[in-house]
PARO-265298 format. One record per residue (C-alpha): x, y, z; residue in one letter. Coordinates in steps of 0.001 Angstrom, whole numbers. Each point is the difference from the previous one (the first is absolute). Example, Ala and Ser with C-alpha at 12.3 -4.5 7.8 and 13.67 -1.06 7.14 Angstrom:
<sites>
SITE      px      py      pz aa
SITE   12300   -4500    7800  a
SITE    1370    3440    -660  s
</sites>
This chain:
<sites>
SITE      px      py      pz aa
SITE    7035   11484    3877  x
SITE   -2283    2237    2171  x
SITE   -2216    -170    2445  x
SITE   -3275    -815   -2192  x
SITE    1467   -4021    -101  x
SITE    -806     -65    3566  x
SITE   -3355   -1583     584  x
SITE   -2890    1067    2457  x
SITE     602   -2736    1656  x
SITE    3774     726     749  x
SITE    -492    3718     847  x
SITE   -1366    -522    3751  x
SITE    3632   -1679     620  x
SITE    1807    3675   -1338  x
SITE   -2201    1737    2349  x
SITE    2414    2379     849  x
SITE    1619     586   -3060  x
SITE   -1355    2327   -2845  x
SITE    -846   -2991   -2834  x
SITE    -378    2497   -2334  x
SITE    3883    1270     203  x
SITE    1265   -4024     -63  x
SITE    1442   -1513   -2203  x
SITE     703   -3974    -399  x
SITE    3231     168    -940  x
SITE    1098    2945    1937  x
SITE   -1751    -925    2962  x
SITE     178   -3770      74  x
SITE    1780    -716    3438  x
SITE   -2622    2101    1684  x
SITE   -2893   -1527   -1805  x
SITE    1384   -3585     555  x
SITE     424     420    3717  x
SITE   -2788    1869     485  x
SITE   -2417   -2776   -1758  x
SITE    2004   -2988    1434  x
SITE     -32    1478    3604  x
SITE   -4086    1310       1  x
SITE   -1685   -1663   -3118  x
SITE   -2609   -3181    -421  x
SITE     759   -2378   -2184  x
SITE   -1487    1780   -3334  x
SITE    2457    3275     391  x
SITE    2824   -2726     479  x
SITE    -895   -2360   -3078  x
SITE      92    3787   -1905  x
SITE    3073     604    1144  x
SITE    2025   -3342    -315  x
SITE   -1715     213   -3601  x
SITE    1481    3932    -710  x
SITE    3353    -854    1516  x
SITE    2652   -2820    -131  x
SITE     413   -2348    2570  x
SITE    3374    1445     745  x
SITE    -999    3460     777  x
SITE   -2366   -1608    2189  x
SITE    2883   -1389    1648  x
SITE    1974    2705      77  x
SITE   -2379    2001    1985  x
SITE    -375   -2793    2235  x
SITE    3679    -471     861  x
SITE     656    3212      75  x
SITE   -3201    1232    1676  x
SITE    -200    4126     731  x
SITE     552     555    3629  x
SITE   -2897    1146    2123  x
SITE   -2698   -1352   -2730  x
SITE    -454   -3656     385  x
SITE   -1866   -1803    1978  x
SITE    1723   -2492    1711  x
SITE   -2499   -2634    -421  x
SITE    -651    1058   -3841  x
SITE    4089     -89    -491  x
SITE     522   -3205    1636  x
SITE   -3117   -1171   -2497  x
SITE    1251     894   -2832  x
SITE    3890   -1059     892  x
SITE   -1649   -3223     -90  x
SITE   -1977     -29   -3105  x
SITE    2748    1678   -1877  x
SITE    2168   -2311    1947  x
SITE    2148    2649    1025  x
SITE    1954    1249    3199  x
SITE   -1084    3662     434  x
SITE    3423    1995     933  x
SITE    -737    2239    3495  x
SITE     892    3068   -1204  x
SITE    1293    2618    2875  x
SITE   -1496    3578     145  x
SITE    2256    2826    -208  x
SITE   -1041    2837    2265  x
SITE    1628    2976   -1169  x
</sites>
């Protein structure tokens, strides 16, 4: 599903990201933590009505290192009730 399913509204929250090139499927992880960690409460009642409540989860549990929040993380660990997993980074 591309990128033209992705409101107005939701866009400011992919600010870095080409919306154009994204897709919902594809891209889902990214566009769930992205909106989760940064949006208001209309870009996250979009998304928790595009994607299951377990992929919501999932990104929440499993949150990408270096992106969260820690205060948007611990939010949604909460809501979700979830335990986010600290993830180490790998410096190569």
């Amino acid at each position: 599903m591309k990128s033209d399913s992705i409101p107005e509204f939701v866009r400011p929250f992919l600010w870095s990201y080409d919306t154009a090139a994204l897709d919902l499927e594809r891209d889902k992880r990214l566009i769930i933590t992205q909106v989760l960690n940064l949006g208001t409460r209309q870009a996250t009642d979009w998304l928790r009505s595009v994607y299951p409540l377990p992929d919501l989860r999932e990104a929440v549990v499993h949150p990408a290192p270096g992106v969260w929040n820690k205060k948007s993380l611990a939010f949604w660990g909460l809501i979700f009730n979830v335990t986010p997993q600290e993830q180490a980074r790998t410096i190569a």
